[in-house]
Backbone and ligand atoms as CSV (ligand in chain L), in Angstrom:
chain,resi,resn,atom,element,x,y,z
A,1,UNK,N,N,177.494,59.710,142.725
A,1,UNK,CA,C,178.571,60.684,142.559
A,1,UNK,C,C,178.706,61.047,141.101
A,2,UNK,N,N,178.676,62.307,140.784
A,2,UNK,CA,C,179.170,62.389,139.836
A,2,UNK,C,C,180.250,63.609,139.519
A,3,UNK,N,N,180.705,63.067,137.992
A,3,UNK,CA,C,181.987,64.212,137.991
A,3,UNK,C,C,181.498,65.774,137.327
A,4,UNK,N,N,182.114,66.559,138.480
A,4,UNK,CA,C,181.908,67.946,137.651
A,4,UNK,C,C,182.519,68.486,136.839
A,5,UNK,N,N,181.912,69.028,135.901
A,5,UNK,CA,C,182.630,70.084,135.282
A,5,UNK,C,C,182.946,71.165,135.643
A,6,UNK,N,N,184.701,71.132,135.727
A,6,UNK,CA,C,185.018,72.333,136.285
A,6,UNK,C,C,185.104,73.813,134.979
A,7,UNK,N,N,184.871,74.703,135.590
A,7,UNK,CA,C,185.208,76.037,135.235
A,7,UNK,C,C,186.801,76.081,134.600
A,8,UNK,N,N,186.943,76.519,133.737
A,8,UNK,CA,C,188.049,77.288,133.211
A,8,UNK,C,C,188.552,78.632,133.368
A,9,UNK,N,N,189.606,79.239,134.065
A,9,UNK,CA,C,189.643,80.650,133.645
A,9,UNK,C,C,189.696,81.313,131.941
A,10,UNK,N,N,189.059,82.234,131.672
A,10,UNK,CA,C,188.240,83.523,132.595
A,10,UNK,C,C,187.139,83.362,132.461
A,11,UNK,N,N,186.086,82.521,132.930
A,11,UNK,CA,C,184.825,82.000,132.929
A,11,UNK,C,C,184.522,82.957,134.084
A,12,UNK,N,N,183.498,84.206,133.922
A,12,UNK,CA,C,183.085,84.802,135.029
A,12,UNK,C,C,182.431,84.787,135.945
A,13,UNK,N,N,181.932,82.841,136.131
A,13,UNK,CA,C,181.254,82.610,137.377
A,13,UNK,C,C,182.414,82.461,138.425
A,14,UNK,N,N,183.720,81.865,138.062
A,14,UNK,CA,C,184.905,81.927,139.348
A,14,UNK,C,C,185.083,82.836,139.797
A,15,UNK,N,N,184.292,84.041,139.336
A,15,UNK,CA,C,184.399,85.352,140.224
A,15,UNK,C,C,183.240,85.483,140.775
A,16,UNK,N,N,182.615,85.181,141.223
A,16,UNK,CA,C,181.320,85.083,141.869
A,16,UNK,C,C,182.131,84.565,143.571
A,17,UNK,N,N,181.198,85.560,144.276
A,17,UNK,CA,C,182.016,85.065,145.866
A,17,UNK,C,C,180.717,84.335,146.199
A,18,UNK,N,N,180.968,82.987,146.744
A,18,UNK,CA,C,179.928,81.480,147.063
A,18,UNK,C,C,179.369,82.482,148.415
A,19,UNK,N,N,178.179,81.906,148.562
A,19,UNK,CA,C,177.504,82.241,149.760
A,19,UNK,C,C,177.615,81.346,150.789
A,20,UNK,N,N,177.497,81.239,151.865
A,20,UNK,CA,C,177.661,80.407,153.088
A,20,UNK,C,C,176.507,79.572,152.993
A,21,UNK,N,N,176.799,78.588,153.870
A,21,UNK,CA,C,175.739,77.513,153.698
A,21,UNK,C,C,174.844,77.575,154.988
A,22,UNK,N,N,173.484,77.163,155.683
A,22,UNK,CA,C,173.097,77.161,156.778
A,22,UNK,C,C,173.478,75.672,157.588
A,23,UNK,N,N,173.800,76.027,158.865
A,23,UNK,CA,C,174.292,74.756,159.523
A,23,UNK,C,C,173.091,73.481,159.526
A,24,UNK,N,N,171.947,74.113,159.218
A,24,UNK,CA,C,170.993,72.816,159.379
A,24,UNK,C,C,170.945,72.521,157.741
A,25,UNK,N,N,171.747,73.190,156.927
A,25,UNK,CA,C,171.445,72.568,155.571
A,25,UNK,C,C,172.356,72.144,154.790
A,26,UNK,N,N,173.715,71.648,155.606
A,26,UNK,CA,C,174.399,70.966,155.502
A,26,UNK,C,C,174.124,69.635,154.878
A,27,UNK,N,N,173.339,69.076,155.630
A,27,UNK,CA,C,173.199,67.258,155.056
A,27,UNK,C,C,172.424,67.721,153.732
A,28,UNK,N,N,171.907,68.528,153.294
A,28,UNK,CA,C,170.782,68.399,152.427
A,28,UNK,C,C,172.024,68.843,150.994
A,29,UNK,N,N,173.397,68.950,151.084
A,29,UNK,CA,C,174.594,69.205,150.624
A,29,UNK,C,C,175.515,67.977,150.281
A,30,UNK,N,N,175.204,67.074,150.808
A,30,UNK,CA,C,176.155,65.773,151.394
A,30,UNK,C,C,176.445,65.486,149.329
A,31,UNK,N,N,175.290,64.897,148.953
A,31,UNK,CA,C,176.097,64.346,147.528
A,31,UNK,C,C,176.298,65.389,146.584
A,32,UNK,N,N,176.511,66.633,146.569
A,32,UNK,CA,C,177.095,67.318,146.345
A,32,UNK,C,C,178.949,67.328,146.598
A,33,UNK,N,N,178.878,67.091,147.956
A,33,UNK,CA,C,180.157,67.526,148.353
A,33,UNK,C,C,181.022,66.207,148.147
A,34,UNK,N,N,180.114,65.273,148.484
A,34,UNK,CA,C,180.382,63.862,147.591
A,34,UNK,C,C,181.051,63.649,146.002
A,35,UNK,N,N,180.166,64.575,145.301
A,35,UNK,CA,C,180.777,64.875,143.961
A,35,UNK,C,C,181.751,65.489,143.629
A,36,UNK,N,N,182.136,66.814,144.896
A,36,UNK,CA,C,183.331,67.504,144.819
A,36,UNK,C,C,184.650,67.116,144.854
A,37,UNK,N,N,184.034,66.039,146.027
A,37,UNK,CA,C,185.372,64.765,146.534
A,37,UNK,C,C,185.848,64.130,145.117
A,38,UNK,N,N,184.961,63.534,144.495
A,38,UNK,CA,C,185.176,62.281,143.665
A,38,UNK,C,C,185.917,63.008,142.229
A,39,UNK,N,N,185.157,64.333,142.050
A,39,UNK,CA,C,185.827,65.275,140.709
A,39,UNK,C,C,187.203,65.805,140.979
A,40,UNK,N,N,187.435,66.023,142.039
A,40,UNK,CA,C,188.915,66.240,143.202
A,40,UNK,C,C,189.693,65.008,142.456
A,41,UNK,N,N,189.385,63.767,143.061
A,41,UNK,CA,C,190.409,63.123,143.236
A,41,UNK,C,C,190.884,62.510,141.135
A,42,UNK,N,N,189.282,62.612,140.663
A,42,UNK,CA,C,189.414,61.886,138.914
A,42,UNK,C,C,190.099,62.913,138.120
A,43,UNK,N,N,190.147,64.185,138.820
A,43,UNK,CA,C,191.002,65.685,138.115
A,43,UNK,C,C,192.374,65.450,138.363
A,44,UNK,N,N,192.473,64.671,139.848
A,44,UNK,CA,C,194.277,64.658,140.088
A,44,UNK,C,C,194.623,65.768,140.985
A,45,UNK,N,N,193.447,66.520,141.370
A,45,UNK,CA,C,194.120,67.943,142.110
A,45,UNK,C,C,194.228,67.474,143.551
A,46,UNK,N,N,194.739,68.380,144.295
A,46,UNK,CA,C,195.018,68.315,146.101
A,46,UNK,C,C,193.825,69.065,146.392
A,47,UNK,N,N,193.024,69.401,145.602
A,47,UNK,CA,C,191.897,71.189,146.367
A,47,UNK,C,C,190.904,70.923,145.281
A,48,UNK,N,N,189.567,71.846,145.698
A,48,UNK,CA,C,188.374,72.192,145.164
A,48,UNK,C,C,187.613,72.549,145.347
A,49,UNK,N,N,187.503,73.665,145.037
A,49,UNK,CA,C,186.402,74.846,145.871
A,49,UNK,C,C,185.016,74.507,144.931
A,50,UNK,N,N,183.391,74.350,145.691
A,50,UNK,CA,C,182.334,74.389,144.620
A,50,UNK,C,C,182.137,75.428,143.255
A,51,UNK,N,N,182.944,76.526,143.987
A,51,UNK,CA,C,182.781,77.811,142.953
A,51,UNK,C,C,183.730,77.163,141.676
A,52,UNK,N,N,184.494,76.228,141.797
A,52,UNK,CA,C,185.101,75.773,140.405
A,52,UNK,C,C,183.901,74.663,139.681
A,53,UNK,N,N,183.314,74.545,139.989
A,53,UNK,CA,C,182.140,73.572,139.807
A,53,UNK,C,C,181.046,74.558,139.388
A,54,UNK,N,N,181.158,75.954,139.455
A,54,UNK,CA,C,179.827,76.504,139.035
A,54,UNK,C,C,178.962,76.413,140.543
A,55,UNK,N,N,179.598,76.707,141.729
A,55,UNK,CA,C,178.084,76.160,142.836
A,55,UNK,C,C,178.583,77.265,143.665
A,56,UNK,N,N,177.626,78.464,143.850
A,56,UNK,CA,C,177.957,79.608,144.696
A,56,UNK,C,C,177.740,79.062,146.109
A,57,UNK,N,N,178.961,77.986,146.565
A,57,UNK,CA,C,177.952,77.855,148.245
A,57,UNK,C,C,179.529,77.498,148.839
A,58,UNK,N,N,179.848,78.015,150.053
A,58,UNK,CA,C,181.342,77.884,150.425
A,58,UNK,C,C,181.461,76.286,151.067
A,59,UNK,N,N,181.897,75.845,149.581
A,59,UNK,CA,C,182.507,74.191,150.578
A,59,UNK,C,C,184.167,74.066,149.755
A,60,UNK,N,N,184.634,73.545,150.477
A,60,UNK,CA,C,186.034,73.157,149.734
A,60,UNK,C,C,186.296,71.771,150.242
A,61,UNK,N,N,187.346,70.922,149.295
A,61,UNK,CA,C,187.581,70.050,149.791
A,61,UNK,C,C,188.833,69.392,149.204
A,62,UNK,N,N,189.926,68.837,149.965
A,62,UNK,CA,C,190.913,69.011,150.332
A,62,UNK,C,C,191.738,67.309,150.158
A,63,UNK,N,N,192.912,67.201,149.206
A,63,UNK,CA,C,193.875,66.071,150.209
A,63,UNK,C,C,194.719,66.085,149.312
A,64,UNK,N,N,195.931,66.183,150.093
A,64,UNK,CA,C,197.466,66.435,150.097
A,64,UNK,C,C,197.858,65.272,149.191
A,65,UNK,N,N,196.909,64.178,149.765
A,65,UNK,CA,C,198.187,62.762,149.402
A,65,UNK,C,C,197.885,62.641,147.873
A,66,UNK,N,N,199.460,62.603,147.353
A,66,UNK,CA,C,199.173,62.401,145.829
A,66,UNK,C,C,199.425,60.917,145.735
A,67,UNK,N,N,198.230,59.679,145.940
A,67,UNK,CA,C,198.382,58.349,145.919
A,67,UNK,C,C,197.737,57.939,144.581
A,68,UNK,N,N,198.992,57.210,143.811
A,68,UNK,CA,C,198.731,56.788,142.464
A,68,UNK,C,C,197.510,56.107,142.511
A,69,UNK,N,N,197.173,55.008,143.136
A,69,UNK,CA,C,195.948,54.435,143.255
A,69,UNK,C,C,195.233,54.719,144.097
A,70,UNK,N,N,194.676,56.132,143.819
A,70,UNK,CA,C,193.314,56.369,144.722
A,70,UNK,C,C,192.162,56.300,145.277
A,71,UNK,N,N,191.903,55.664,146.153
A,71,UNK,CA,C,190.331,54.950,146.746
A,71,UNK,C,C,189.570,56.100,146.225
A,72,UNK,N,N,188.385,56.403,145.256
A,72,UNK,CA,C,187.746,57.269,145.136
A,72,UNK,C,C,186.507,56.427,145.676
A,73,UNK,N,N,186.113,55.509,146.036
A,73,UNK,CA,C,185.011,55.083,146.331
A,73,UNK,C,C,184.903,55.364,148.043
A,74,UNK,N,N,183.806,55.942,148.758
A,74,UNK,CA,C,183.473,56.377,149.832
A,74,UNK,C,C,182.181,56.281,150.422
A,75,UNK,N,N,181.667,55.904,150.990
A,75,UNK,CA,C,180.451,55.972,151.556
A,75,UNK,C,C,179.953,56.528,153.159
A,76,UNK,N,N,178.720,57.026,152.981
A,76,UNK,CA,C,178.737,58.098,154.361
A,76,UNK,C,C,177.846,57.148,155.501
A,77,UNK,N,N,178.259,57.518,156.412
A,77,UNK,CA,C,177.598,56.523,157.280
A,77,UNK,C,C,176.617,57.960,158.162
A,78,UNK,N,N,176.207,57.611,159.539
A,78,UNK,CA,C,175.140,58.015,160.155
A,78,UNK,C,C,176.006,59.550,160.328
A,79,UNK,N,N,176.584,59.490,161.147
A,79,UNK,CA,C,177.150,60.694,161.418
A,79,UNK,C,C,178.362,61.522,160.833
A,80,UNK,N,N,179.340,60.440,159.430
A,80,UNK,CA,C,180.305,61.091,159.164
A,80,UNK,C,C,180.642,60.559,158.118
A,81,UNK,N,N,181.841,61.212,157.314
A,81,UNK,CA,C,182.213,60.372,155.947
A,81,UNK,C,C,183.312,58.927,156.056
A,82,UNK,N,N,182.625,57.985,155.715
A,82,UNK,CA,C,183.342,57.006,156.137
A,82,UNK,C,C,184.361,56.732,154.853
A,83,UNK,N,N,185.645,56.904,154.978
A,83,UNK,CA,C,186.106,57.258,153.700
A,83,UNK,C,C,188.094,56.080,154.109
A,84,UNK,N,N,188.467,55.568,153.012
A,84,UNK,CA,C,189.427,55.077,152.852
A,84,UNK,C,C,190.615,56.261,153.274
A,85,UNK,N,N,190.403,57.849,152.741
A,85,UNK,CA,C,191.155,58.708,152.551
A,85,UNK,C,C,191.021,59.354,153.536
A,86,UNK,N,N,191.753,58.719,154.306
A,86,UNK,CA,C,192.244,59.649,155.771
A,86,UNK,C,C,192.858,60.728,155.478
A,87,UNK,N,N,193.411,61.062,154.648
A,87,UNK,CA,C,193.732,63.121,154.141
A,87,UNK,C,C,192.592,63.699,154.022
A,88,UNK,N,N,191.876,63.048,153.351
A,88,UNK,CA,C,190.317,64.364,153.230
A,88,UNK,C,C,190.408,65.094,154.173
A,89,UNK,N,N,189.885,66.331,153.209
A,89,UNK,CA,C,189.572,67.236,154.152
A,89,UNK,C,C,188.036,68.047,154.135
A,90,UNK,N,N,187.576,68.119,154.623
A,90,UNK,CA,C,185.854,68.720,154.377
A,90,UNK,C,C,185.340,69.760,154.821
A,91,UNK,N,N,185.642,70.791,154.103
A,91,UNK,CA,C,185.601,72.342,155.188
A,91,UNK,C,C,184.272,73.043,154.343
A,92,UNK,N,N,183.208,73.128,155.151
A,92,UNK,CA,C,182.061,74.482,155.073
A,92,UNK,C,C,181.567,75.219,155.547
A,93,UNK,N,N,182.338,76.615,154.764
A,93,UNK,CA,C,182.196,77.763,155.729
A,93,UNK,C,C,183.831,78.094,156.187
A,94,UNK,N,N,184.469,78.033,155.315
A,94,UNK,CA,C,185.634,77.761,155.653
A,94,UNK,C,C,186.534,79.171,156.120
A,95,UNK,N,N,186.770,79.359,157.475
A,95,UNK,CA,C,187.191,80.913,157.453
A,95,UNK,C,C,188.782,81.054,158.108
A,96,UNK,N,N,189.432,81.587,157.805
A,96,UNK,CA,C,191.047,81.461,158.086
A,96,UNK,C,C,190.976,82.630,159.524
A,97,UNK,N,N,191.086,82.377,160.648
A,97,UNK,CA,C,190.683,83.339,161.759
A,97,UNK,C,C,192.534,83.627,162.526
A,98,UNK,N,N,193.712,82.968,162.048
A,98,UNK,CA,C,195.064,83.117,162.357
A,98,UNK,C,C,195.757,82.761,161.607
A,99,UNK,N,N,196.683,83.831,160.890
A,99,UNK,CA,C,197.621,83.774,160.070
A,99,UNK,C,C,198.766,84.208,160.486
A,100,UNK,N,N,199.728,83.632,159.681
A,100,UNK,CA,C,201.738,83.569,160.968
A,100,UNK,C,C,202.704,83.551,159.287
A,101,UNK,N,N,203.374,84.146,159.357
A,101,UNK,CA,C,204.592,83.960,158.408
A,101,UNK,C,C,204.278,83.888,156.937
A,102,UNK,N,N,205.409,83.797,156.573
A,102,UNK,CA,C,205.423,83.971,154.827
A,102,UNK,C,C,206.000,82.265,154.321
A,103,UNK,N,N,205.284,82.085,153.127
A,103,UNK,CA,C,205.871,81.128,152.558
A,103,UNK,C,C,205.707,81.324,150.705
A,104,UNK,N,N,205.941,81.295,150.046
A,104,UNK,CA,C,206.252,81.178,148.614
A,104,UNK,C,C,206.108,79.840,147.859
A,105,UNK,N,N,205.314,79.408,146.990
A,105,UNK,CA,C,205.196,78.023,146.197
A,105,UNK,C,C,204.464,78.594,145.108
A,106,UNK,N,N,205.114,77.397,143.706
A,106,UNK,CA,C,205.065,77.307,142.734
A,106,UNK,C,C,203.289,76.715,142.696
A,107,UNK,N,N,202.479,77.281,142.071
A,107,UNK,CA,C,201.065,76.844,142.612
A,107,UNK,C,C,200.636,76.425,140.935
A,108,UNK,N,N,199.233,75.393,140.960
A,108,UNK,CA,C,198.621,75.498,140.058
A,108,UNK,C,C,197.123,75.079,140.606
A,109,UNK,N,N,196.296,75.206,139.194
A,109,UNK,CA,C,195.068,75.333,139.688
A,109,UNK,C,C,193.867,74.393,138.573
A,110,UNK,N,N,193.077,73.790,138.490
A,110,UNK,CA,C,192.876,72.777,137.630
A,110,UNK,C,C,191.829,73.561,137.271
A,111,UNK,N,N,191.642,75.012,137.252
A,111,UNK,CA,C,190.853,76.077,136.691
A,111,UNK,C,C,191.392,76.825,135.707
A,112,UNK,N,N,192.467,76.650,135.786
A,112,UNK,CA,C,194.139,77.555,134.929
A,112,UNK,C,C,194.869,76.209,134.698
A,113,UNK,N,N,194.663,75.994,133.471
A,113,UNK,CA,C,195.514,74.528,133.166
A,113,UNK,C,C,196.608,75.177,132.185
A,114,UNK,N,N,197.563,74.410,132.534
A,114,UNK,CA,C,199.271,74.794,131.746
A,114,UNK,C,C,199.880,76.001,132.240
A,115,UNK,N,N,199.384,76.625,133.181
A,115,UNK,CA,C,199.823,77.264,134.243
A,115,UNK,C,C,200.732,77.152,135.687
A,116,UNK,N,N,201.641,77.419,136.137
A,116,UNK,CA,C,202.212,77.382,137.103
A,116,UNK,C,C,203.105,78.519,137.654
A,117,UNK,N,N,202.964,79.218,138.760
A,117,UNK,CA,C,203.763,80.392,138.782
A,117,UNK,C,C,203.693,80.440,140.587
A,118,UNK,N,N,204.858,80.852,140.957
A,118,UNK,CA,C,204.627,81.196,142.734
A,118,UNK,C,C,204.237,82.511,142.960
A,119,UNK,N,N,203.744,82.283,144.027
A,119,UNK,CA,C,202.426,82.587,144.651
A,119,UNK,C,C,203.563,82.815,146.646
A,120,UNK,N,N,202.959,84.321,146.722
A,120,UNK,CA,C,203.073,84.338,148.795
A,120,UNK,C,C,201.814,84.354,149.382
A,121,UNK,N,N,202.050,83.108,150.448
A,121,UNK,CA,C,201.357,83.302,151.093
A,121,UNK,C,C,201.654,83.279,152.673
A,122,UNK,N,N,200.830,83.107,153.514
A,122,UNK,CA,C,200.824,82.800,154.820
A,122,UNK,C,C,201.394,81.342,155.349
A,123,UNK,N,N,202.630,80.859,156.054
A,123,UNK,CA,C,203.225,80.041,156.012
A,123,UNK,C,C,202.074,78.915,157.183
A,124,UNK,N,N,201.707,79.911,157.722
A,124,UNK,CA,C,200.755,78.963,159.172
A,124,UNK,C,C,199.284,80.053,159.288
A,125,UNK,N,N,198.006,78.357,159.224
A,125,UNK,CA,C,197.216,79.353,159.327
A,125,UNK,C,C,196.132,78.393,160.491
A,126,UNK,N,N,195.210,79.289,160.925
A,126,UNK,CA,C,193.955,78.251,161.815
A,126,UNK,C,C,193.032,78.735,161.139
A,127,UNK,N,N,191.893,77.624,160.668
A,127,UNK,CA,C,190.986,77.660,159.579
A,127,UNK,C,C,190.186,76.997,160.802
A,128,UNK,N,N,188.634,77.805,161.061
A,128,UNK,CA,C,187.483,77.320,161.160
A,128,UNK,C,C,186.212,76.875,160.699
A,129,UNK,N,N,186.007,75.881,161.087
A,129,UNK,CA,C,185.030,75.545,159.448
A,129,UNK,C,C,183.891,74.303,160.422
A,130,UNK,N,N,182.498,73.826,159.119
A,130,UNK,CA,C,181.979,73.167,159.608
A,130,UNK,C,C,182.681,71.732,158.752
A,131,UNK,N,N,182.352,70.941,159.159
A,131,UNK,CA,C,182.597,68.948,158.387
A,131,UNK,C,C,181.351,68.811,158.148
A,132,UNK,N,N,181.116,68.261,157.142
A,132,UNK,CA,C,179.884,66.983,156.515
A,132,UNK,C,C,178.853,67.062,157.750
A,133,UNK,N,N,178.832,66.863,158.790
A,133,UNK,CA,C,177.666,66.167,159.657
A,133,UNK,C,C,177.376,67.841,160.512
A,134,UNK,N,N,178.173,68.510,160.344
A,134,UNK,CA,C,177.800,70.089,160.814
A,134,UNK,C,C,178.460,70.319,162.008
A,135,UNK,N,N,179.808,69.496,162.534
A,135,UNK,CA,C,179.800,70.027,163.325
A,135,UNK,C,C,181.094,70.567,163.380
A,136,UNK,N,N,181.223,71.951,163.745
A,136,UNK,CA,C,182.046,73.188,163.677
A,136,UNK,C,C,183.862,72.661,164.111
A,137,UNK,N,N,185.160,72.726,163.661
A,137,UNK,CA,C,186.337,72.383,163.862
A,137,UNK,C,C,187.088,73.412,163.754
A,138,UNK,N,N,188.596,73.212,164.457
A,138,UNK,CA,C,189.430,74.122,163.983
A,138,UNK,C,C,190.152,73.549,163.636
A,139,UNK,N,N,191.195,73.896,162.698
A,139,UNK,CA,C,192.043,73.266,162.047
A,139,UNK,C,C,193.780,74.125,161.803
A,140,UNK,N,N,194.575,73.644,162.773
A,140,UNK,CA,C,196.055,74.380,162.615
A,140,UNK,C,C,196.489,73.790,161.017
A,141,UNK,N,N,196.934,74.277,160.209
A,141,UNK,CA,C,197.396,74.426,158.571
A,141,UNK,C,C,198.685,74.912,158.696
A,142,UNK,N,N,200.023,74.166,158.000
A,142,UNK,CA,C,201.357,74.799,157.906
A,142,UNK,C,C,201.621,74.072,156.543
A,143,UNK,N,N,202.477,75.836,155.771
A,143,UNK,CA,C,203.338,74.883,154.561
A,143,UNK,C,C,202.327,74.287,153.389
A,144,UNK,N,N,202.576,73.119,153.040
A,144,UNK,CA,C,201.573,72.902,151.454
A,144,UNK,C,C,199.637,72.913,152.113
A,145,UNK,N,N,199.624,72.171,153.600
A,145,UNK,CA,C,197.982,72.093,153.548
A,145,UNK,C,C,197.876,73.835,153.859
A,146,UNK,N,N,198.594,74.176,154.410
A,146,UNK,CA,C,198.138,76.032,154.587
A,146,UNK,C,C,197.729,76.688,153.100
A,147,UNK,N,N,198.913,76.392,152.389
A,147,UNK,CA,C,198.669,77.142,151.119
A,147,UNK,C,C,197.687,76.491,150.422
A,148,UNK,N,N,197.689,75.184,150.241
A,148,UNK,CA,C,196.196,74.804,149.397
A,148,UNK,C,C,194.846,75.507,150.388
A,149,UNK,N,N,194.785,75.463,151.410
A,149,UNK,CA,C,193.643,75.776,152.854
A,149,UNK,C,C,193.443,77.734,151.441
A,150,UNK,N,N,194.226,78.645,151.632
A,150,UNK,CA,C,194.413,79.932,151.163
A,150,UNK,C,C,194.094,79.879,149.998
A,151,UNK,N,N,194.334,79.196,148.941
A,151,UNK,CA,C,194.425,79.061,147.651
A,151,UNK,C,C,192.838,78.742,147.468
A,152,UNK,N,N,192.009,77.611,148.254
A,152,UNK,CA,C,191.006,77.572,148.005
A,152,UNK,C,C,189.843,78.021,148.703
A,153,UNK,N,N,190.099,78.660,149.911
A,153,UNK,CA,C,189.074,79.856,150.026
A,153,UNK,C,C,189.239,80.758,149.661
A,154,UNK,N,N,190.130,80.867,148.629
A,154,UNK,CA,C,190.577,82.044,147.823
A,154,UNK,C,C,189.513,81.834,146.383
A,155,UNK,N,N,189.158,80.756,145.976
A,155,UNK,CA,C,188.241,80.761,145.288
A,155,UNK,C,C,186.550,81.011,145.419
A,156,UNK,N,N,186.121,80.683,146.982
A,156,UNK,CA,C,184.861,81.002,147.225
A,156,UNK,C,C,185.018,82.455,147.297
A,157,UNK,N,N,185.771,83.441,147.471
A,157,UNK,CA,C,185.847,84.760,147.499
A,157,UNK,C,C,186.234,85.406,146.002
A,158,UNK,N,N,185.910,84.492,144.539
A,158,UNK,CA,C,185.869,85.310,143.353
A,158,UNK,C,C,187.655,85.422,142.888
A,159,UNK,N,N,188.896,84.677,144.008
A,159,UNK,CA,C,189.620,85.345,143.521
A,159,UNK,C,C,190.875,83.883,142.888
A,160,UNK,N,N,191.699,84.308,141.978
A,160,UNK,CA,C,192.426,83.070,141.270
A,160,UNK,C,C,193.786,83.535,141.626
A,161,UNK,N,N,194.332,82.114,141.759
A,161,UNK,CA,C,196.108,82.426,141.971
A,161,UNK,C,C,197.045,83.657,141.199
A,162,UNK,N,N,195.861,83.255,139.883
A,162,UNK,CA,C,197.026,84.183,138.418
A,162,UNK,C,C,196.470,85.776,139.126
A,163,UNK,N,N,195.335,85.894,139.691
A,163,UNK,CA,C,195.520,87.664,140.133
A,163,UNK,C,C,197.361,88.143,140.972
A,164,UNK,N,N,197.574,86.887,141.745
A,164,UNK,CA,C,198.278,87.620,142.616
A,164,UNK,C,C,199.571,87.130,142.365
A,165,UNK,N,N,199.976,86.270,140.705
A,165,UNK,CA,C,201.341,86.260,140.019
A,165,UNK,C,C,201.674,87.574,139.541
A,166,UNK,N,N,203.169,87.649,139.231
A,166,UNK,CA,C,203.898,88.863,138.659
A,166,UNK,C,C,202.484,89.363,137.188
A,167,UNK,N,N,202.626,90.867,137.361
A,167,UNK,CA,C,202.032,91.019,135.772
A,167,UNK,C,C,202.294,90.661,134.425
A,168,UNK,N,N,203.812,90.346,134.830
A,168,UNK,CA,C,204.185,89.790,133.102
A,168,UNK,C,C,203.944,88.242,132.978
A,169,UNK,N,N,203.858,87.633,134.052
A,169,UNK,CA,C,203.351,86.047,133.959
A,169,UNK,C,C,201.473,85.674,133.534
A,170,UNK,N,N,201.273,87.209,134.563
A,170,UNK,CA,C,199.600,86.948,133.864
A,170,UNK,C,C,199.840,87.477,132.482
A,171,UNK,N,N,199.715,88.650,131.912
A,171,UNK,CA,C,199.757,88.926,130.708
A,171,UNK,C,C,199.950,87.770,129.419
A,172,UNK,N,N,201.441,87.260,130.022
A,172,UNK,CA,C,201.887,85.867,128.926
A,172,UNK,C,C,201.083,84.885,128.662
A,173,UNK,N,N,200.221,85.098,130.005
A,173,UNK,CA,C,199.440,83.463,129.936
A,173,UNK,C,C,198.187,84.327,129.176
A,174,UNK,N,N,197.817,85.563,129.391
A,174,UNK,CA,C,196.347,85.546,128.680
A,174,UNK,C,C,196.572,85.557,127.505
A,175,UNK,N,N,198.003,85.894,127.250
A,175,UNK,CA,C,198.244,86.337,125.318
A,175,UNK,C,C,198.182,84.564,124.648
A,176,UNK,N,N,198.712,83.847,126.007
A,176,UNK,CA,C,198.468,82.709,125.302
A,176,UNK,C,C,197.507,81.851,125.368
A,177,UNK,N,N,196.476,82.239,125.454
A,177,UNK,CA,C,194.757,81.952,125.764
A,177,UNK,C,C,194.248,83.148,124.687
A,178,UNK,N,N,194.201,84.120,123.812
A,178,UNK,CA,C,194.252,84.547,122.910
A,178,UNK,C,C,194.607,83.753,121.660
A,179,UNK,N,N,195.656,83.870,121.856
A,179,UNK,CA,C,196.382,82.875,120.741
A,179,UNK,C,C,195.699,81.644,120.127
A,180,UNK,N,N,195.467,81.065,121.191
A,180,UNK,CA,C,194.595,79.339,121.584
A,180,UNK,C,C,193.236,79.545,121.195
A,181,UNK,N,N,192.537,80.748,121.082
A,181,UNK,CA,C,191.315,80.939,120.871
A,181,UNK,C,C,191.323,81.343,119.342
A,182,UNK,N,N,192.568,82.248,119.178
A,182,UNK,CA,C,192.034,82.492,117.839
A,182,UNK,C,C,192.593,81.507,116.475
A,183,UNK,N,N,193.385,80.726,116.930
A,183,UNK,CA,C,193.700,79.489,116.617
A,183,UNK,C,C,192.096,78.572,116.366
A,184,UNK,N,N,191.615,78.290,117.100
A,184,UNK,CA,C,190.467,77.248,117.249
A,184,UNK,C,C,189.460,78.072,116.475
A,185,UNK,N,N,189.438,79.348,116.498
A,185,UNK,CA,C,188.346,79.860,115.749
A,185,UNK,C,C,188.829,79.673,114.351
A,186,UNK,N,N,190.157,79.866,113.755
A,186,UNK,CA,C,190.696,79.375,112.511
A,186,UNK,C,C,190.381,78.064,111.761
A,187,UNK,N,N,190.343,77.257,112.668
A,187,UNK,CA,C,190.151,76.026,112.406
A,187,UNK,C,C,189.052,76.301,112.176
A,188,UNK,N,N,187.989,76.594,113.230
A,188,UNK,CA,C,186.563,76.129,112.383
A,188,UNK,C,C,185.849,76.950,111.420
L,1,NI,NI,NI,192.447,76.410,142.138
């Protein structure tokens, strides 16, 4: 396993929309998605799309529980991820096929650091997707796993939370990513 380096915004590979993966080339993916898991949980985030990793291929991966001492150690057995972290979540190919209601949350993104701003989305959603061993699920999503579920196939499709904050919240934040840059260029 190892840890990735994630992308920063406005790094213009997070706009790159990931390509789908083939169902027989799934396993040939496994320590990859392995790495996604493990950079997930050593980042501290709930979500992680490969496209934050630099990897045009639609996997995300997923868990709610914010547990101070987190089992990051996992190992895969014959047919599935044999994992301490019963929240995981392992979606490839991840496609939202029913959406229901409105919900609103304060979001962040470990691509946009020192950022936080709410965000609408879809309060209930059904996400179809493949798991680790390929085989195809559906998945009912309400509330925080819905909005992380949106938020991060929102990244295999090129697109970031800060597009769809107020304009004066994006603006502030790029003036202050300006600022931060031309600061550091001062220094050196
Ligand atoms: Ni994000």
């Amino acid at each position: 396993m190892e840890f990735l380096n994630i992308l920063k915004y406005p790094d213009p590979k997070l706009r790159v929309k990931a390509s789908p993966i083939e169902i027989s080339d799934i396993k040939n993916n496994v320590s990859l998605i392995k790495s996604l898991v493990y950079t997930m949980y050593k980042a501290d985030g709930i979500g992680l799309a490969a496209t934050q990793a630099g990897i045009n291929k639609r996997i995300i991966v997923l868990d709610l529980a914010r547990k101070k001492d987190k089992e990051i150690s996992f190992s895969l057995g014959e047919d599935n991820i044999i994992t301490a972290n019963k929240d995981l979540i392992i979606a490839v190919n991840p496609e939202i096929i029913f959406k229901e209601g409105k919900t609103t949350y304060e979001e962040g993104c470990l691509s946009i650091p020192n950022f936080n701003a709410d965000v609408d989305r879809f309060f209930e959603i059904k996400v179809r997707a493949y798991d680790i061993s390929g085989n195809e699920f559906i998945m009912e999503a309400k509330d925080l796993l819905s909005i992380a579920f949106q938020h991060e196939i929102d990244h295999l499709d090129g697109i970031l939370f800060i597009d769809k904050v107020s304009p004066l919240k994006r603006s502030l934040y790029n003036a202050s990513l300006k600022k931060k840059k031309k600061l550091e260029h001062a220094a050196s």
